[in-house]
C-alpha positions in Angstrom: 12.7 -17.3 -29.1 13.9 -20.3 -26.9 15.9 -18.0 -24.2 12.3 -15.6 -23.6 10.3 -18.8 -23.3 12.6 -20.3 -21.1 12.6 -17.2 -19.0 8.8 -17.6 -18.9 8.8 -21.1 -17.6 11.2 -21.0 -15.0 9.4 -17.6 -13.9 6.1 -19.3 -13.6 7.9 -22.7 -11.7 10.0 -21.0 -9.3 6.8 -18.7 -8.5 4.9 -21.9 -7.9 7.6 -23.7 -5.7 8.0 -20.8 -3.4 4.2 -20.0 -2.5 4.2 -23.6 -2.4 7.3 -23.8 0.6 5.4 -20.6 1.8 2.3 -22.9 2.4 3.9 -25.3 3.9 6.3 -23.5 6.6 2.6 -21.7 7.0 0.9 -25.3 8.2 3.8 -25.9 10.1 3.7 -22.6 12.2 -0.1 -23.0 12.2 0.4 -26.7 14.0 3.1 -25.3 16.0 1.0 -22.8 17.1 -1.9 -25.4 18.3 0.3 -26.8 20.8 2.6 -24.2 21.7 3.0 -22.7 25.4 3.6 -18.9 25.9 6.2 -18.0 28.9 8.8 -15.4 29.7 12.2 -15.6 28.3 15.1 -13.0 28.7 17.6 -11.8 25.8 21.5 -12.8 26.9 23.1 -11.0 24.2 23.2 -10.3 20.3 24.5 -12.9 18.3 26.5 -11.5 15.3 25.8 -12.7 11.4 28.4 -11.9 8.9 27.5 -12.4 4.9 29.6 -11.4 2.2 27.7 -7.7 2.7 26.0 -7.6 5.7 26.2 -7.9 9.2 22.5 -8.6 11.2 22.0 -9.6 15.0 19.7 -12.2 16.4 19.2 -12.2 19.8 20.2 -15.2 22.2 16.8 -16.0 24.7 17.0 -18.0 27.9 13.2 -19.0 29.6 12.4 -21.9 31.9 10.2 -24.5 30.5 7.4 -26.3 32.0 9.6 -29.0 33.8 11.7 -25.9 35.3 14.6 -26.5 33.0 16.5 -23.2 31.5 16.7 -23.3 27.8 18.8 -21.0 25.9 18.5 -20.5 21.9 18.9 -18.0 19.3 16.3 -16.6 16.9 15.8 -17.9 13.6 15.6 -14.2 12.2 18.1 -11.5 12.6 17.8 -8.0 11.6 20.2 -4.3 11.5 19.6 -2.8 13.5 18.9 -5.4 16.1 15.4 -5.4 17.2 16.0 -6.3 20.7 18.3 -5.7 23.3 20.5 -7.1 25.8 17.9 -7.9 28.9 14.8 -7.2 27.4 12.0 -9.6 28.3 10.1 -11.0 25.4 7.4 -13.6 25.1 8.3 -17.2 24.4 6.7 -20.0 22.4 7.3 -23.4 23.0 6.1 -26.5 22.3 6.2 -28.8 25.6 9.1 -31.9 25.1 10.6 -29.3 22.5 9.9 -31.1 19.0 10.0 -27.8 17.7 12.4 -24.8 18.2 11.4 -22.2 20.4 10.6 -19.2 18.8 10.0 -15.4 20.1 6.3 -14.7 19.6 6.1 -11.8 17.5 5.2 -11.5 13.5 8.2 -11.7 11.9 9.7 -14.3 14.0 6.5 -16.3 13.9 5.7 -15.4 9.9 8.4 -13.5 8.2 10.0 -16.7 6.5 6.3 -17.2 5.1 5.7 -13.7 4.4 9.2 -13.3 2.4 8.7 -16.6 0.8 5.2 -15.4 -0.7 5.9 -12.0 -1.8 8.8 -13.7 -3.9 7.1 -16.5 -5.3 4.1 -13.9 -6.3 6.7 -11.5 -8.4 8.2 -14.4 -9.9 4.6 -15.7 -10.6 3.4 -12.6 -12.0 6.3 -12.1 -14.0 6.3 -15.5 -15.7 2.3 -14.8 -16.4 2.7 -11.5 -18.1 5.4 -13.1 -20.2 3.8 -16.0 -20.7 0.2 -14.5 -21.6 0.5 -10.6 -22.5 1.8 -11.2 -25.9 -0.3 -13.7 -26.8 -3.1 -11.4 -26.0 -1.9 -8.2 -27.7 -2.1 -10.8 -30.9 -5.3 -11.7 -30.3 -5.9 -8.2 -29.8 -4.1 -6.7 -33.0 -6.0 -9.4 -35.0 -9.5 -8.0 -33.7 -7.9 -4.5 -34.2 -7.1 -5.5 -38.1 -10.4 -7.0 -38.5 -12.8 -4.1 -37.0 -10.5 -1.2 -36.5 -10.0 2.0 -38.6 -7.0 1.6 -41.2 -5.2 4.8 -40.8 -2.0 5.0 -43.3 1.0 6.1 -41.2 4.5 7.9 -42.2 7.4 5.0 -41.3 9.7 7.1 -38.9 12.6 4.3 -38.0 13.5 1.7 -36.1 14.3 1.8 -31.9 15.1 -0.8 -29.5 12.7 -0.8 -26.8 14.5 -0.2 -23.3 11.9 -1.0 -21.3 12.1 -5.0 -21.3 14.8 -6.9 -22.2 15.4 -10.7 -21.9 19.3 -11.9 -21.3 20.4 -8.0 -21.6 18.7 -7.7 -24.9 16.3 -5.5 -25.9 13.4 -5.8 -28.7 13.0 -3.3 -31.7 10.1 -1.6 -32.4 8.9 0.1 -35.5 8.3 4.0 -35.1 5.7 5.7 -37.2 3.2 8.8 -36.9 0.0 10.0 -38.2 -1.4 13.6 -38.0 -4.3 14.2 -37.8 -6.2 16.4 -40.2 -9.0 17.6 -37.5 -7.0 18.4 -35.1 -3.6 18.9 -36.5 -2.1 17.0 -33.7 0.4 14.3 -34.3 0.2 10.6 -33.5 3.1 8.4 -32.4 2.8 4.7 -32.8 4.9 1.8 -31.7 5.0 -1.6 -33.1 5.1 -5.0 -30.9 8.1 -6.4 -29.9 10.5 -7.8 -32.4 13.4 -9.4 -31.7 15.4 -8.9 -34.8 16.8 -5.3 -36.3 14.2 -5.1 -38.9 15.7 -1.9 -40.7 16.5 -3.6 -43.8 13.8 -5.9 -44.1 11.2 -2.1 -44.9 11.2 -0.6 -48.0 8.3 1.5 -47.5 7.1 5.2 -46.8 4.0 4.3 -45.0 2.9 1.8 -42.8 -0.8 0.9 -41.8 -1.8 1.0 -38.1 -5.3 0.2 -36.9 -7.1 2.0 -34.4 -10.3 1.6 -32.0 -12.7 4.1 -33.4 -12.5 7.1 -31.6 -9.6 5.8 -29.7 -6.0 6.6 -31.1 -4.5 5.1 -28.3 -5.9 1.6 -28.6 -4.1 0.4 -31.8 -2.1 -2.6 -33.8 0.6 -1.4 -36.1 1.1 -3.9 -38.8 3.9 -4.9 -39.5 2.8 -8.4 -40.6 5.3 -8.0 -43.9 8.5 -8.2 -41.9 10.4 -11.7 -42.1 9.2 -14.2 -39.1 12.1 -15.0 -37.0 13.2 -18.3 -37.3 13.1 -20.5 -34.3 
């Protein structure tokens, strides 16, 4: 399916590009850092941000540098609610001849662009690897099941999409059937993989064979290798 794999690659290269930018704003506040001077500013005031849904405040700073001139400049990160206030005094950062912007030394001022940057890039990384490698190891693992698990012959129950996952707003099918067991009398549900065609017409069968781990119901492959492929 071209749209899933292209959902997979763009997953796994906009995960890469922002750890990557996160990496490199972090060797920048790293070398900032190195040559930065700490002194005492003063918050002015609140400066108002407006987006289409949200209004944050970043707060104005004034400090003296080392040459006694009084530099103003706003924060690079904003917040609601504000987390300063008119007057408070906060420690400056600097770097002396200013060939960096000043910055208010706390965490999020210092790290949250990195911080933000990462946790994003590592969803979308994620996400693109399970996509990417999950179903190619429940094959490999539904052709170890078929070659060493327990054939157990299964009553076909009917066709559901899978809600769970969808790709573009569509949802896969999976094959239902169940299985009860005669030493315990309790029933079995078991779902197919993924398929991403309705596959109700294409089964003309009562039963349906699903291989389990021995002793282990709930490790198990439900073939279903006489369906159509889908074409690509």
């Amino acid at each position: 399916m071209k749209t899933l794999f292209f959902v997979k690659l763009t997953s796994l290269v906009v995960g890469i590009a922002l750890l990557v930018a996160s990496v490199f704003l972090l060797l920048n506040t790293r070398d900032f850092l190195s040559e930065a001077v700490i002194t005492e500013g003063t918050v002015l005031e609140l400066v108002e941000s407006r987006s289409s849904d949200s209004i944050t405040y970043r707060p104005l700073v004034q400090f003296q540098n080392e040459s006694g001139q009084v530099v103003n400049f706003a924060s690079s990160t904003s917040s609601n609610p504000p987390s300063y206030s008119p007057g408070q005094q906060v420690e400056v950062l600097y770097q002396p001849g200013e060939r960096n912007s000043p910055r208010i030394n706390s965490f999020f001022s210092l790290w949250g662009a990195e911080a933000i940057l990462a946790g994003i890039g590592i969803v979308f990384l994620l996400a693109g690897v399970i996509l990417m490698f999950v179903p190619e190891f429940r094959h490999r693992k539904g052709e170890s099941l078929k070659q060493n698990g327990v054939p157990i012959d299964t009553h076909y129950q009917g066709v559901e999409l899978n809600t769970r996952f969808s790709v573009n707003g569509r949802h896969p099918f999976q094959v239902i059937t169940q299985w009860q067991n005669p030493a315990t009398s309790e029933v079995h549900v078991f779902k197919s993989n993924n398929i991403w065609f309705d596959p109700s017409s294409y089964i003309h069968t009562d039963t349906i064979t699903v291989f389990c781990e021995k002793d282990d119901l709930s490790e198990y492959y439900v073939d279903i290798s006489f369906l159509p492929k889908l074409a690509k």
